[in-house]
C-alpha positions in Angstrom: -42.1 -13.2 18.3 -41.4 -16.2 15.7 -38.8 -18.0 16.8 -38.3 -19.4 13.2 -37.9 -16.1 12.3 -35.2 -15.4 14.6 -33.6 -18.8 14.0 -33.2 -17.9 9.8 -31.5 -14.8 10.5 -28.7 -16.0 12.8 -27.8 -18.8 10.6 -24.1 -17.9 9.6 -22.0 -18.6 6.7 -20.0 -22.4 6.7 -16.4 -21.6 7.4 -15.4 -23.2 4.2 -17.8 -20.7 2.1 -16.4 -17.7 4.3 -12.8 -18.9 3.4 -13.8 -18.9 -0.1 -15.4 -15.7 0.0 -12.5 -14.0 1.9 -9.9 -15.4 -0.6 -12.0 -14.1 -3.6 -11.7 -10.3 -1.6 -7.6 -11.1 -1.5 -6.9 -12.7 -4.7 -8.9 -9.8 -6.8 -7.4 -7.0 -4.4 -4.1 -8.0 -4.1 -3.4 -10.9 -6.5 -3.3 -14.6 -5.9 0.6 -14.9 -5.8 0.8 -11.6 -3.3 -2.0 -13.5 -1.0 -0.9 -16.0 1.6 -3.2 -18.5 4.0 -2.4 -15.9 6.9 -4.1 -13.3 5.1 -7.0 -15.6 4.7 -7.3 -16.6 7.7 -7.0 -13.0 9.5 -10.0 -11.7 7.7 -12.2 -14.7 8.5 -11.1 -14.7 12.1 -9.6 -18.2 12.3 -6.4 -19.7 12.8 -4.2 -20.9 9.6 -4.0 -24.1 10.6 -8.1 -24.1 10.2 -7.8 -23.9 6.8 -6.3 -26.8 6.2 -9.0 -28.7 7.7 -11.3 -27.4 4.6 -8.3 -26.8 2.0 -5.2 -28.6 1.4 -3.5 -25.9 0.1 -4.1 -22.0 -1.1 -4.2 -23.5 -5.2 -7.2 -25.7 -3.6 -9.2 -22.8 -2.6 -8.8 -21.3 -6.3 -9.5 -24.1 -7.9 -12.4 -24.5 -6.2 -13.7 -21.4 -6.8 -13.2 -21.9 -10.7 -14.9 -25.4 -10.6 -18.2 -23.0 -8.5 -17.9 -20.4 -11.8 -17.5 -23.4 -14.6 -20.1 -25.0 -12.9 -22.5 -22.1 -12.7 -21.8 -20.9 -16.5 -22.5 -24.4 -18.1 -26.2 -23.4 -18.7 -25.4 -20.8 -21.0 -24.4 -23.3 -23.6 -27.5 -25.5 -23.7 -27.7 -26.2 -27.4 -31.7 -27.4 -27.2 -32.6 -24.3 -25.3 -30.4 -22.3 -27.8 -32.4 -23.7 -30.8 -35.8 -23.2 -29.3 -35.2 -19.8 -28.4 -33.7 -19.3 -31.8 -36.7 -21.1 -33.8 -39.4 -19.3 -31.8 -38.2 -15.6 -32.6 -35.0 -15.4 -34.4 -34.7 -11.8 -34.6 -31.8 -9.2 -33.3 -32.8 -8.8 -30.4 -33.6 -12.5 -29.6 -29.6 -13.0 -30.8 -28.6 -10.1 -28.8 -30.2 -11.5 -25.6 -28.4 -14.6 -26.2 -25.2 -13.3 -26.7 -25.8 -10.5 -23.4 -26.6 -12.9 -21.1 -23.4 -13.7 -19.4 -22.1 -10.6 -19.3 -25.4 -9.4 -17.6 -25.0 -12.7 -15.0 -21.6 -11.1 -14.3 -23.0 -7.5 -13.9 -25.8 -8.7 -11.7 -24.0 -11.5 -9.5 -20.8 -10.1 -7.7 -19.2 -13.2 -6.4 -18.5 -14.1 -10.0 -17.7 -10.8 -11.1 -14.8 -10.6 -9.1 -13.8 -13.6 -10.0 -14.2 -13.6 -13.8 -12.0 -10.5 -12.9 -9.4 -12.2 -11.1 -9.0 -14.9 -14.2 -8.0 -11.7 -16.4 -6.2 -10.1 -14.3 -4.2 -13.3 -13.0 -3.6 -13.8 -17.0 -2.1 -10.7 -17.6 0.3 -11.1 -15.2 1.5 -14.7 -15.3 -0.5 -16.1 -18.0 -1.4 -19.3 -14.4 -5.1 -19.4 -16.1 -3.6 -20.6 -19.4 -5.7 -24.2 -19.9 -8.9 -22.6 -18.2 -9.0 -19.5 -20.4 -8.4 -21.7 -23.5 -11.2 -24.2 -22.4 -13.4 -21.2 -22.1 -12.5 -19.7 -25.0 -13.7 -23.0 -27.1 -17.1 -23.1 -25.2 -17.1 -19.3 -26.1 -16.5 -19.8 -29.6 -18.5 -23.0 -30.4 -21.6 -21.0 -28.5 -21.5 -18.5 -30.6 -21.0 -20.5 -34.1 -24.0 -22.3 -33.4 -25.9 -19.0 -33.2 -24.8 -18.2 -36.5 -25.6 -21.7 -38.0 -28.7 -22.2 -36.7 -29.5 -18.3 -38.1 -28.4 -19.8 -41.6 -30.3 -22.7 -41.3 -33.7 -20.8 -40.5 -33.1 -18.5 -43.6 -32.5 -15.7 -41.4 -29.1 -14.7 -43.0 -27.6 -15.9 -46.0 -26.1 -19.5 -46.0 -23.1 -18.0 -47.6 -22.0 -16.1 -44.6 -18.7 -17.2 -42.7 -20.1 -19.3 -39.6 -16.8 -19.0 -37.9 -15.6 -15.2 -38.6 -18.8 -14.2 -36.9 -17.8 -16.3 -33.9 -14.9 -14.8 -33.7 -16.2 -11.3 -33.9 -18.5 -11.6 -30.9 -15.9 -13.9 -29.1 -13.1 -11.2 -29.5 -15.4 -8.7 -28.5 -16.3 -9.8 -25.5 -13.0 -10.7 -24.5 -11.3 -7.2 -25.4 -14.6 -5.4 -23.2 -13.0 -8.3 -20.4 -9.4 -7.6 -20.6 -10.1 -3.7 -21.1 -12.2 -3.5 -17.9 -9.1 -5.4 -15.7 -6.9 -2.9 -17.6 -9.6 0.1 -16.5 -9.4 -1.2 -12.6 -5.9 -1.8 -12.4 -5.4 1.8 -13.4 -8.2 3.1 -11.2 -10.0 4.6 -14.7 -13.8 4.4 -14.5 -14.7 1.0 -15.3 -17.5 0.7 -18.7 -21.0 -0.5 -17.2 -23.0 -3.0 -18.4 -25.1 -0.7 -20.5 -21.9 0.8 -22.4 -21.1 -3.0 -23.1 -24.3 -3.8 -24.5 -24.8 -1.2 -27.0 -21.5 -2.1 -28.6 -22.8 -6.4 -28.5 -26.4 -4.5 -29.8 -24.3 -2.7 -32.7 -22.3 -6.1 -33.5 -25.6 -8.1 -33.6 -27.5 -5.8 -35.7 -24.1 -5.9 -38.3 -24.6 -9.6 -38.7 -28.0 -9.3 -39.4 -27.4 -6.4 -41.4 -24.4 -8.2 -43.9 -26.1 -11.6 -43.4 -28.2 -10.7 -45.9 -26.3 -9.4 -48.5 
């Protein structure tokens, strides 16, 4: 038998990760304010007190999570990439796939699922996400300008088209498909899949295209 083998699959989790992992479960389960370090600690299987030796205090484990999701999402808004992609086949469904690819990261990666969840349903309680959700929001909107500019300036729609109501029509679309699947969990309704959210980003794309032009 490999012993290398065997070796890899009992490696376990770092207690700081699992304490992440199990305040994640909390937080989007129960809410952040209804969540305390005992809870935490009870489903990893440690003492309190242990946490402290990895967190300072329960805001410290949040935060950190948010720093793992800002962290993980800054490749999305790589401007040369953007423009490459963009000059090589600037075409709806190039633009689609551009604008669909961090909702598909969410759909596919379930760690920060849940916690782009959490954000929305933290805000609509007690608004605590109020700087990070405006931060966002700017990286959200700028993104998607620069789509649209960088479509006028390769003659792909016309150079009279509003750069910035554009933005905002995929920005707010995105966010109202966010908000209305927190309002869709929190009511136990049947939550929208990915592939109901992309034809309605596929429909919005194909408009711009459509009235770019005109």
């Amino acid at each position: 038998m490999d012993d290398n083998s065997s070796n890899l699959d009992a490696i376990e989790i770092p207690t700081k990760q699992r304490i992440i992992n199990a305040a994640l479960e909390l937080f989007s389960a129960n809410g952040y304010s209804e969540t305390s370090i005992r809870d935490i600690a009870a489903i990893v299987g440690i003492r309190s007190g242990s946490i402290y030796a990895h967190f300072s205090s329960k805001e410290e484990i949040l935060w950190s999570m948010l720093n793992d999701y800002s962290e993980s999402t800054k490749g999305y808004f790589h401007i040369d990439d953007l423009m490459e992609i963009l000059q090589d086949s600037p075409t709806v469904e190039t633009v689609y796939e551009l604008v669909i690819a961090f909702p598909r990261y969410l759909s596919e990666n379930a760690y920060f699922s849940k916690l782009f969840h959490l954000v929305h349903q933290e805000q609509h309680r007690n608004d605590m996400f109020g700087n990070f959700e405006v931060v966002r929001c700017q990286a959200g909107l700028k993104y998607y300008s620069m789509i649209v500019e960088t479509l006028k300036k390769l003659h792909v729609i016309a150079d009279n088209v509003e750069s910035s109501h554009w933005s905002w029509a995929i920005l707010g679309v995105m966010y109202m498909q966010s908000h209305l699947t927190v309002i869709q969990t929190r009511l136990n309704l049947e939550v929208d899949t990915f592939e109901e959210v992309a034809v309605n980003v596929h429909y919005l794309i194909e408009m711009l295209f459509k009235t770019g032009k005109l």
